[in-house]
C-alpha positions in Angstrom: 12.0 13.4 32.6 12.9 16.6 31.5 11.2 17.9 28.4 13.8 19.2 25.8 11.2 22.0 24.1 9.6 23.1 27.2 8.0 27.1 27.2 5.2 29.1 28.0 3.0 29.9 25.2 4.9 33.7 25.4 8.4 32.5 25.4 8.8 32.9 21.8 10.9 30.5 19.8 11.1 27.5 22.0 7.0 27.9 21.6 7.3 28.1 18.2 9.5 25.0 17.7 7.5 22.5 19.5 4.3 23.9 17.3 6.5 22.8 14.3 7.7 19.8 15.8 3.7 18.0 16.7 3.0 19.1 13.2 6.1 17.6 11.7 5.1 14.6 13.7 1.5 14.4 12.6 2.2 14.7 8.7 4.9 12.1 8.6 2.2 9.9 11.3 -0.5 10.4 8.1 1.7 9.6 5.9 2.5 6.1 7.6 -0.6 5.4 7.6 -1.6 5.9 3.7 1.3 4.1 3.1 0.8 1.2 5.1 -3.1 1.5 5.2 -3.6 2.0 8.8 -6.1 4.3 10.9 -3.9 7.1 11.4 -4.8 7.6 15.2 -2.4 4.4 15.7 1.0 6.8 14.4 -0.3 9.7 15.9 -0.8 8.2 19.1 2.4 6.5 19.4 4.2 9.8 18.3 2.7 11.3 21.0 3.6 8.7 23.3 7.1 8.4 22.6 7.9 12.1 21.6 5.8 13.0 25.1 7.6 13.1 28.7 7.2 9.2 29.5 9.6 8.2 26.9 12.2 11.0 24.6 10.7 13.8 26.4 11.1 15.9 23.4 8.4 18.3 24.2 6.1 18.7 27.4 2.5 19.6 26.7 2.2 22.1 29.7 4.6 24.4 27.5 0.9 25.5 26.3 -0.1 26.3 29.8 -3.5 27.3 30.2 -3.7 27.6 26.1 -4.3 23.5 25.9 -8.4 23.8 26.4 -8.8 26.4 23.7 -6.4 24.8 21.3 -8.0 21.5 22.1 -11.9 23.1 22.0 -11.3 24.8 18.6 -9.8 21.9 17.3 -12.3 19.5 18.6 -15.0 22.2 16.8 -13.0 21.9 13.5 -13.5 18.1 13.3 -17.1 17.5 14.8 -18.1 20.1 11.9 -16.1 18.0 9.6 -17.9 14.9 10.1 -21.2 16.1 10.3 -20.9 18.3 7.3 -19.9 14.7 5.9 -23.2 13.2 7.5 -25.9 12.8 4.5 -29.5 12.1 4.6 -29.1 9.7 2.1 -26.6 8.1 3.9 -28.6 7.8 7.4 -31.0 6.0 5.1 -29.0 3.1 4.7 -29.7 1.8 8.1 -32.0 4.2 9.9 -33.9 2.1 12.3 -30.3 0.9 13.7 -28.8 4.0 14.0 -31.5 5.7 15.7 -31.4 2.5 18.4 -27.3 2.8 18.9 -27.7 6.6 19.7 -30.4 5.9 22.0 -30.6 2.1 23.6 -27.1 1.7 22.8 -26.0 4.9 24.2 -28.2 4.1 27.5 -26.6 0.6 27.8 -23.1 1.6 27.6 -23.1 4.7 30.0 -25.2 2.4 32.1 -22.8 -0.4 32.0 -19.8 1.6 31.9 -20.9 3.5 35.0 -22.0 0.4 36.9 -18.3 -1.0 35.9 -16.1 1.9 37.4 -18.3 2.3 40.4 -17.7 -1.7 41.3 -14.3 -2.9 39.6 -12.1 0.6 40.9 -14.3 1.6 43.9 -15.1 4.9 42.5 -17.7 7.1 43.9 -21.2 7.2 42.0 -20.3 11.1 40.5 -16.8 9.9 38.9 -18.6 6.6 38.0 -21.4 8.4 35.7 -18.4 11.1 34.6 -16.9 8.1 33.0 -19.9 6.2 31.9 -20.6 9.3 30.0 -17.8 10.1 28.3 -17.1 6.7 27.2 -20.2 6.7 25.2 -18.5 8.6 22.6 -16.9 6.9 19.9 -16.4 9.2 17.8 -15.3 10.5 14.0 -11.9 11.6 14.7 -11.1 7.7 15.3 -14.1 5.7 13.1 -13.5 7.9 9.8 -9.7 6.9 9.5 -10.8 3.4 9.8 -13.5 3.6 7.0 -11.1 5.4 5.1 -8.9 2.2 5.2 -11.5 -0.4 5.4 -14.2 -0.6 2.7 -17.4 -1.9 4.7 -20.3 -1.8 3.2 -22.3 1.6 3.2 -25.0 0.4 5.8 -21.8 -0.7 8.1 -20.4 2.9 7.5 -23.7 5.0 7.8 -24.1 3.4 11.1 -20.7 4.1 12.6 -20.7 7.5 11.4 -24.1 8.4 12.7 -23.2 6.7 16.4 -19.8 9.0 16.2 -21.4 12.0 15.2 -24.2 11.8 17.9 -22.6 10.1 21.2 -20.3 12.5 20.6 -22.3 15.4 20.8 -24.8 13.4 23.5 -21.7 12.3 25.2 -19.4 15.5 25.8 -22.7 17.2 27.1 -24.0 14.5 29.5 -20.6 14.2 30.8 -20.5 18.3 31.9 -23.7 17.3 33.5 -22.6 14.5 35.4 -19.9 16.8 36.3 -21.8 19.7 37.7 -24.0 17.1 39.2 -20.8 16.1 41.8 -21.0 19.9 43.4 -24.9 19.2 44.2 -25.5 17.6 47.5 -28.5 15.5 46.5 -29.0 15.7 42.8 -32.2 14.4 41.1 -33.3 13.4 37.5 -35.0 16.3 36.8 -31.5 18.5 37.5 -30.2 16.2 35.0 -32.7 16.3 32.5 -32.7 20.1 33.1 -28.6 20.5 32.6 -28.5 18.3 29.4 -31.8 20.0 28.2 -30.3 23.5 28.3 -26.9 22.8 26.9 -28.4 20.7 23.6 -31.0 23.7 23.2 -28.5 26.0 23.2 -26.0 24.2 20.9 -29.8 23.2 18.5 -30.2 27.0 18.4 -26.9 28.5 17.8 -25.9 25.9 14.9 -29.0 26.5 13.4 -28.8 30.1 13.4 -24.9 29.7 12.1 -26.4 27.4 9.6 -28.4 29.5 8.5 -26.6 32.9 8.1 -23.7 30.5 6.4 -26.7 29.3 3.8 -28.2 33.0 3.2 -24.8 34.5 2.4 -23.2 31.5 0.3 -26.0 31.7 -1.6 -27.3 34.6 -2.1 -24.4 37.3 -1.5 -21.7 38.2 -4.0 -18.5 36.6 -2.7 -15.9 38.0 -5.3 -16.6 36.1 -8.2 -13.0 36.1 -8.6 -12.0 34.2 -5.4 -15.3 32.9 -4.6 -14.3 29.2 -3.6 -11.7 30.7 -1.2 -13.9 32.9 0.3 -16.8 30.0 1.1 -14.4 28.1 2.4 -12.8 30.7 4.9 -16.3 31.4 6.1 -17.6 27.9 6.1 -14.4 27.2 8.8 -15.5 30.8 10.7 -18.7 29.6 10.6 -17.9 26.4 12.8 -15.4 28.3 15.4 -18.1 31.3 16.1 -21.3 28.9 16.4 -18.4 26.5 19.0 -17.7 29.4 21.1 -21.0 31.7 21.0 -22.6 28.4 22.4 -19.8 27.7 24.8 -19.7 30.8 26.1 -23.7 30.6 26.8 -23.0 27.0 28.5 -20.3 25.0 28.8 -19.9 21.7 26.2 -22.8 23.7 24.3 -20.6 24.1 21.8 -20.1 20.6 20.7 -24.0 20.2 19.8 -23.8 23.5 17.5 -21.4 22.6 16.0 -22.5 19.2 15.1 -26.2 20.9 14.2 -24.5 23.2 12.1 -22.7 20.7 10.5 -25.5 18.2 9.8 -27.7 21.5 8.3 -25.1 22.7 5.8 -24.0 19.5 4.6 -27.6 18.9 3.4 -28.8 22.2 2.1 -28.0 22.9 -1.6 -25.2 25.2 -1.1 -22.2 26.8 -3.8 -18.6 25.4 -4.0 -19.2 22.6 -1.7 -16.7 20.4 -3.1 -13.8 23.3 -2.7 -15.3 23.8 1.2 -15.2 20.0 1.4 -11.5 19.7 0.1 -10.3 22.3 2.0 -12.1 21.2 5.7 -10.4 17.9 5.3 -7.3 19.0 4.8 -7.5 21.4 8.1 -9.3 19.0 9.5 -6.2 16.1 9.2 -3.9 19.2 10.5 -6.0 19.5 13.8 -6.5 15.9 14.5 -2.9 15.4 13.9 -1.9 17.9 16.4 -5.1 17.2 18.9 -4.2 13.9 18.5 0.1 13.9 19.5 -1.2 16.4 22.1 -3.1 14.2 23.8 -1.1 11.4 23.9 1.6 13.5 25.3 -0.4 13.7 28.3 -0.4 10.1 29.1 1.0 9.3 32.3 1.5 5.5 32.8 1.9 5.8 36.7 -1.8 6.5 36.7 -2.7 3.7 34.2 -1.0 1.1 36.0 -2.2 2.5 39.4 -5.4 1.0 38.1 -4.4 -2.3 38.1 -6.9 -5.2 38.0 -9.7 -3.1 38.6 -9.0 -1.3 35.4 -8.5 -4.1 33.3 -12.1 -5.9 34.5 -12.9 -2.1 33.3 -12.2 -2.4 30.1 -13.2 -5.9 29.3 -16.6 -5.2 30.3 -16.6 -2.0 27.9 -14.9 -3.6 25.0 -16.2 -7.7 25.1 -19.1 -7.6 26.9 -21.1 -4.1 27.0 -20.0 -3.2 23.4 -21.7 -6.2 21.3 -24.6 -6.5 24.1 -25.9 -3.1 22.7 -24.7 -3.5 18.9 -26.4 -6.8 18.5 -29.3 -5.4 20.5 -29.4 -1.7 18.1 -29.5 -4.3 14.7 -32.1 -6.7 15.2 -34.4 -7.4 12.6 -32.5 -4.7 10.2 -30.7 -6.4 6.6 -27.1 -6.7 9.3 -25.2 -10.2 9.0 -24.0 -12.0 12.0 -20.5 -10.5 10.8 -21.0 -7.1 9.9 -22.6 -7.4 13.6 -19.4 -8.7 14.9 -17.5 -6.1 13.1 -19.4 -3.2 14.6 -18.7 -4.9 17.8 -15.6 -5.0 18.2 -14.4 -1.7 16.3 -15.7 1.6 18.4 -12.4 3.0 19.5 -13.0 6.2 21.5 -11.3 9.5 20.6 -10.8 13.3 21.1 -14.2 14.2 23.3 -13.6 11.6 26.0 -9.7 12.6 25.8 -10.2 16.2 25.7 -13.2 16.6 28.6 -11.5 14.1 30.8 -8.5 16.3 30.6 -10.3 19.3 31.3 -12.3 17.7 34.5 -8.9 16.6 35.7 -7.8 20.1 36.4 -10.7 20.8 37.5 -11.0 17.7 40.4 -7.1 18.4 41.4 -7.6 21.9 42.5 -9.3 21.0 45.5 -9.6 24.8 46.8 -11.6 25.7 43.7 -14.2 23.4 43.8 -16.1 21.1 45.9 -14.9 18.0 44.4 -13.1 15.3 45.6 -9.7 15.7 43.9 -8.9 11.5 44.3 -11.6 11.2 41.9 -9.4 12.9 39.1 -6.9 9.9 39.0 -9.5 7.3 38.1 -11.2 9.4 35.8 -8.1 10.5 33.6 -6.6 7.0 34.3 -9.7 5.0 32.8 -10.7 7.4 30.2 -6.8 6.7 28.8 -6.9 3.3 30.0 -10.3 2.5 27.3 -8.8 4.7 24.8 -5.5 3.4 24.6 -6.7 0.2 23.8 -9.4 1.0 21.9 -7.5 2.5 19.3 -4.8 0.3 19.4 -6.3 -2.8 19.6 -9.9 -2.2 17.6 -8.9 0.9 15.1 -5.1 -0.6 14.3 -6.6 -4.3 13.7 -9.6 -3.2 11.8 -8.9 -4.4 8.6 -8.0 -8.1 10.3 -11.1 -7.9 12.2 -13.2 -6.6 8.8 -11.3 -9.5 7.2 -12.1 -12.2 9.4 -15.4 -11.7 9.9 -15.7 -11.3 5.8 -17.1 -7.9 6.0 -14.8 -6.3 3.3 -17.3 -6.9 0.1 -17.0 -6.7 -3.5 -18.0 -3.6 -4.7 -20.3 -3.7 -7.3 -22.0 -0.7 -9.6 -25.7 -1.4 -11.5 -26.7 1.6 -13.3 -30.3 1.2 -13.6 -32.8 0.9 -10.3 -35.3 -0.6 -12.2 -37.0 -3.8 -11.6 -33.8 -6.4 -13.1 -31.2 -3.8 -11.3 -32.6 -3.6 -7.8 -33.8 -7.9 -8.3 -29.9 -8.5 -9.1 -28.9 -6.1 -6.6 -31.0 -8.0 -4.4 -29.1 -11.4 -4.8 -25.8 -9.9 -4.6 -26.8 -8.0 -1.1 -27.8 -11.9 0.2 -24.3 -12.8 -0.7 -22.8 -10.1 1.2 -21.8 -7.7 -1.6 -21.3 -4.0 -1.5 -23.7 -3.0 -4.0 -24.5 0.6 -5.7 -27.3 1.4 -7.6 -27.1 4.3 -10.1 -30.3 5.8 -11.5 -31.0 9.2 -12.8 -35.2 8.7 -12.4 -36.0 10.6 -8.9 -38.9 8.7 -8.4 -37.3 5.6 -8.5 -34.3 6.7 -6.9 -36.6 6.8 -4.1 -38.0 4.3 -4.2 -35.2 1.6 -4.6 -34.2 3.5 -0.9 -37.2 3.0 0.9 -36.4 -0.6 -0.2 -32.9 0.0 1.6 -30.6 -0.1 -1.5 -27.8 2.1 -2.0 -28.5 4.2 -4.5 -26.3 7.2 -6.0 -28.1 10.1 -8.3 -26.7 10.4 -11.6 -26.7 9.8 -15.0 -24.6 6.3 -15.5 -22.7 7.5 -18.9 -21.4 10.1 -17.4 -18.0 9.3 -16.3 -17.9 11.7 -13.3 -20.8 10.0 -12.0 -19.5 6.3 -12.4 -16.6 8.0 -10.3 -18.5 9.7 -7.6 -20.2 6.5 -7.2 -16.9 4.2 -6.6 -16.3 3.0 -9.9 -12.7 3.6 -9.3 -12.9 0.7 -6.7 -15.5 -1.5 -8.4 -14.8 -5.0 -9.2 -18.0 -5.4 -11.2 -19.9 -3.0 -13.3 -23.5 -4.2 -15.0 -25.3 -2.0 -17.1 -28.9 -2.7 -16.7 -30.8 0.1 -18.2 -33.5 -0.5 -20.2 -31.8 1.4 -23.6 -29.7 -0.4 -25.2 -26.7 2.4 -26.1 -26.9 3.5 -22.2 -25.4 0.4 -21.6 -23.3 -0.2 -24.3 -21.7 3.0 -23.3 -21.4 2.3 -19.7 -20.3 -0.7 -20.1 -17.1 1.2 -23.0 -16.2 4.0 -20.1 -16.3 1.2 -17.3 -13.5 -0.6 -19.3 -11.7 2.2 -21.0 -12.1 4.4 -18.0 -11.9 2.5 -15.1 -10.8 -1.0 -16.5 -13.3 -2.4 -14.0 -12.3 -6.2 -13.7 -16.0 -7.5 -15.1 -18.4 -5.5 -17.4 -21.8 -6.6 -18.1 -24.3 -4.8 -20.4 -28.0 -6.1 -20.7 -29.3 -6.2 -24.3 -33.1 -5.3 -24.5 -33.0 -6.2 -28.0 -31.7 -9.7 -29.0 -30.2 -8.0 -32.7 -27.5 -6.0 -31.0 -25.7 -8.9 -28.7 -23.8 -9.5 -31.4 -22.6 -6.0 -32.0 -22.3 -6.1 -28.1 -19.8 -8.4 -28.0 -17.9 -7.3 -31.6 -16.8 -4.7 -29.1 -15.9 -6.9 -26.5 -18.7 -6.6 -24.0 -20.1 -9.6 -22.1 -23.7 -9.3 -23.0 -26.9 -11.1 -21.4 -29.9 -10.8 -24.2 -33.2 -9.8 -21.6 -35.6 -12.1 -24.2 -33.0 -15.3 -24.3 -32.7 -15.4 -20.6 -36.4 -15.4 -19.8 -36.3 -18.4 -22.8 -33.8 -20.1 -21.2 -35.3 -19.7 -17.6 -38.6 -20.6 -18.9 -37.1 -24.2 -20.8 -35.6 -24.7 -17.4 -38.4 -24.5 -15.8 -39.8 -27.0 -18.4 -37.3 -29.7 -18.7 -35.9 -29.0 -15.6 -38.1 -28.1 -12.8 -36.1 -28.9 -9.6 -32.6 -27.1 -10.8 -34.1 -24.1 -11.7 -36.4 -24.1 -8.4 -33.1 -24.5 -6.6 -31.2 -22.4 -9.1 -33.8 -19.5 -7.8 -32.9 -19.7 -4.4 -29.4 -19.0 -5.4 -27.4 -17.3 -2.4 -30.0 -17.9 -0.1 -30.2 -21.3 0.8 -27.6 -22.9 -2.1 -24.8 -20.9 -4.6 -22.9 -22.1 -7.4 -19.1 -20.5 -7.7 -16.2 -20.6 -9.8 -12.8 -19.7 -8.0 -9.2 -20.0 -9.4 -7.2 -22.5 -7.4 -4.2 -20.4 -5.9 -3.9 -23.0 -2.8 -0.1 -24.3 -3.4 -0.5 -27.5 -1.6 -3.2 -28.1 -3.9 -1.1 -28.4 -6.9 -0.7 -31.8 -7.8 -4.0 -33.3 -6.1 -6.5 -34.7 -7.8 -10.2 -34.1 -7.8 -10.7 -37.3 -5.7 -8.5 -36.1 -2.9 -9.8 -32.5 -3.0 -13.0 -34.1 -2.5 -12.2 -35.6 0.7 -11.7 -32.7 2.1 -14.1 -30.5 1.5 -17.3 -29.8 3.7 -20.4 -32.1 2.9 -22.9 -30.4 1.0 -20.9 -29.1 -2.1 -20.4 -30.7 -5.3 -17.1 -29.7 -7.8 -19.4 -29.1 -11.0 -16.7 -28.1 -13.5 -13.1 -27.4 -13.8 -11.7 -24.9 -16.6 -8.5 -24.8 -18.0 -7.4 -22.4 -20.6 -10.7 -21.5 -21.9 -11.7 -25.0 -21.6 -15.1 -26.1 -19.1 -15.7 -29.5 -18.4 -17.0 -31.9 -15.6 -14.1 -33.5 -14.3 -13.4 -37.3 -13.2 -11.9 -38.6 -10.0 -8.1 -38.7 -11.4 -8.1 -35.0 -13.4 -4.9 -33.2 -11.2 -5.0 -29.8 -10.3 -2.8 -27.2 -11.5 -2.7 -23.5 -10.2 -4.6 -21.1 -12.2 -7.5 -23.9 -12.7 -11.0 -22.5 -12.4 -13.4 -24.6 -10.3 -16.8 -24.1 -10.1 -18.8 -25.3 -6.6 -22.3 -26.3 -6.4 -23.9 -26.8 -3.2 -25.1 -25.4 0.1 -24.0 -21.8 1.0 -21.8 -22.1 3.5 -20.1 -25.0 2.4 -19.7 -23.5 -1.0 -18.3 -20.8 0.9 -16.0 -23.3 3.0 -14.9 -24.8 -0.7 -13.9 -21.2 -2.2 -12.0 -21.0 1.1 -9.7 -24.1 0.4 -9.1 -23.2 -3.1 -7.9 -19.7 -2.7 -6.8 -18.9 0.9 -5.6 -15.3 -0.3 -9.2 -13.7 -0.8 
């Protein structure tokens, strides 16, 4: 089809209107997708698609001739940055063991796998094999941050996807040149491999940390126009990232991802000046780029080439998706604090993206110009062909059903907020964690704050009354906020700005001294007295020593629940028949009604908006919750 905007870069207007016509396409694609609360690839990728040559043919991609791998290279430079400037310590901490064992096992499983798959399933040679196995490491952050940014997984969940997309993609793009070079040698060893992906990651180590540092030295240290200071940070922050990208490119090819990346990851974590104006402003270039990356790319799709695959690449991208995928995600999380869900999540959301798009691409060229190189150019149909193939449905399938997927496998937790790490706020963020909620600690003590993360909580550094701290630390999106300090007006006053400020659903404020419950809840703050709950646990313990050994162990091996019935067809029923049908192992223990608490008898009928609370075994507490309100 021919392409209605179609120029060379020099031809002026018609060059000029396509430019405006990809970006026009991205914003309106991100705004779909805030709207809707979708991964954005999903627009951008179809706009591309049907905007591209194989449907409207509104614009052709070759009208950027040979200007597509620099657009593409800075681009791709501009968002590795971004993520890795976005990669915290703190935030690796949440789940270091697994992270460090997907970047590594995982990584060697999938390129393994992957390879194994192409070589056998499309008959590819051995090179083109390991070009894809390679490259289809990479997940990715242009496609696993707009997926977080929609689906609220808990921060371990998050760390762990972030760190994978960060590193495979750096590990990924330059193991891929390798392979690649490796097809022009007649009988290439592991030490020439080791050798080419040695050199490249040394390179990009050195040149990001040199970049790093002159950024560090002269953000801190120089006088950058008091006046238009933020400006200037951020203008040198984004030169930064483009220099380090092509010095180390131009010293070896794909280099340039790694610096960036190291670069990234060593200015994010130094103490540096206007980082929240550099942040703001790289994420909104960064959105710009991805969108146009992004349309770009999809553009280039040919769907002769996909379907020229045909059974072989299908058998491809089964094993990559359902059978290599959760083999190396299960294997990266044993023994770490993961549930068999969160697990399942990870499994079946990492979508690939720009590096594997971008490189295969590039290699394409490469392979079909036959007189430039001693490639076999057949090899650049099943490279570009499966590269699109896994990404296509990658991102359609795993990024644009995300939230279903986070939803089904219960992933999506309550967020919760306990200011105070001490002992009762890191014991009760313990119990919550079992149940699978999304808890943050906040604790201004920097020994503790420490400590509490060598214990693997979430913990956020800050003084809990201030409000910009509550906020920094999600209170914005917390469903629960306990204040569970050991002073008395701390909490008080957390538990006023969580309900004035950020009318958090429920507030709860510990009382260290019994006098001021009531003046606790005069002000309308649920209060638990520290000295009348150890009285009341301890006459448990006395008068009732099996429920309170069995009310310790709650969320482990039993729970107790109180859900509002929002099940229509269970309007009407009464106790006895609700009975029947729920799992064996939970008991109804109360039903409210207006304000109301009592243990009901077999004929009480249900009305929506009744509160029942379950006692029983976890899971079939869980199962009960599940019957009574099917929305949550």
């Amino acid at each position: 089809m021919m392409a209605i905007l179609s120029a060379s870069p020099d031809s002026g207007p018609n060059f000029l209107a396509i430019t405006a016509l990809i970006i026009g396409l991205g914003v309106v694609s991100q705004m779909l997708a805030a709207r809707y609360r979708v991964p954005s690839v999903i627009f951008l990728i179809t706009a591309g698609i049907v905007a591209g040559p194989e449907v409207l043919g509104l614009f052709d991609p070759d009208a950027f001739g040979n200007a597509v791998s620099a657009i593409v290279g800075v681009s791709v430079a501009i968002i590795v940055f971004e993520g890795a400037f976005n990669l915290r310590i703190d935030k690796l901490r949440e789940a270091p063991s697994a992270a460090v064992r997907l970047v590594t096992i995982g990584a060697v499983i999938a390129f393994l796998g992957t390879t194994a798959a192409v070589r056998f399933a499309l008959g590819a040679e051995w090179g083109i094999a390991m070009v894809v196995g390679a490259l289809l490491v990479a997940t990715g952050p242009t496609v696993v941050t707009p997926i977080l940014e929609v689906v609220a997984v808990r921060d371990r969940v998050a760390a762990v996807l972030e760190t994978e997309g960060i590193v495979n993609d750096v590990s990924a793009a330059i193991f891929a040149v390798v392979a690649f070079e490796a097809l022009s040698l007649s009988d290439p060893t592991p030490v020439d491999y080791g050798y080419l992906f040695v050199e490249r990651l040394g390179v990009g180590l050195l040149v990001g940390l040199v970049v790093a540092g002159v950024l560090w030295y002269v953000l801190s240290y120089l006088d950058l126009s008091p006046g238009n200071a933020p400006q200037t940070a951020r203008l040198l922050v984004l030169a930064g990232a483009i220099v380090a990208f092509g010095v180390a490119s131009t010293i070896r090819s794909e280099a340039g991802v790694a610096a960036v990346a190291t670069a990234g990851v060593v200015l994010g974590n130094l103490d540096i000046p206007y980082e929240d104006d550099i942040e703001e402003f790289k994420g909104d270039v960064t959105l710009l780029v991805l969108s146009f990356v992004f349309i770009v790319l999809a553009a280039l799709l040919d769907f002769d080439k996909l379907l020229a695959l045909g059974a072989g690449g299908l058998v491809v991208v089964l094993v990559v998706t359902l059978v290599l995928r959760p083999l190396l995600v299960f294997l990266s999380t044993t023994g770490d604090r993961f549930t068999s869900g969160e697990k399942l999540f990870v499994s079946f959301v990492g979508p690939r993206g720009i590096i594997p798009a971008s490189v295969a691409t590039l290699f394409a060229l490469e392979l079909s110009n036959a007189q430039s190189a001693p490639y076999n150019p057949a090899g650049a149909d099943i490279l570009v062909g499966t590269v699109f193939l896994i990404i296509l449905v990658t991102v359609v399938f795993q990024a644009g059903l995300a939230r279903q997927i986070a939803e089904y496998f219960e992933v999506i937790p309550m967020r919760v907020l306990i200011v105070g790490g001490g002992k009762v706020g890191r014991s009760l963020a313990e119990r919550l964690e079992d149940r699978g909620e999304n808890v943050v600690l906040i604790e201004e003590d920097v020994d503790i704050v420490e400590r509490s993360r060598n214990e693997g909580y979430t913990v956020h550094h800050g003084d809990g009354t201030d409000t910009e701290v509550l906020r920094a630390a999600g209170a914005e999106n917390a469903k629960i906020v306990a204040a569970a300090t050991g002073d008395d007006d701390a909490n008080l006053l957390v538990a006023q700005l969580a309900s004035s400020k950020f009318d958090v659903d429920t507030v709860l404020a510990r009382a260290n001294n019994p006098d001021n419950v009531d003046a606790f809840e005069d002000l309308g703050v649920r209060t638990i007295s520290a000295s009348m709950a150890t009285a009341w646990a301890m006459d448990n313990v006395i008068e009732r020593p099996g429920l309170s050994n069995w009310m310790t162990e709650l969320g482990r091996t039993g729970d107790v629940q109180e859900i509002e019935v929002t099940a229509e067809d269970l309007v009407g029923k009464t106790i006895e028949m609700l009975d029947d049908e729920l799992p064996n192992g939970v008991l109804i223990a109360l039903v409210g009604r207006e304000g109301d608490h009592h243990v009901p008898d077999g004929d009480f009928t249900l009305r929506k908006g009744d509160h029942i609370t379950f006692l029983g075994r976890t899971e079939a507490v869980r199962e009960a919750l599940k019957r009574c309100h099917p929305h949550d």
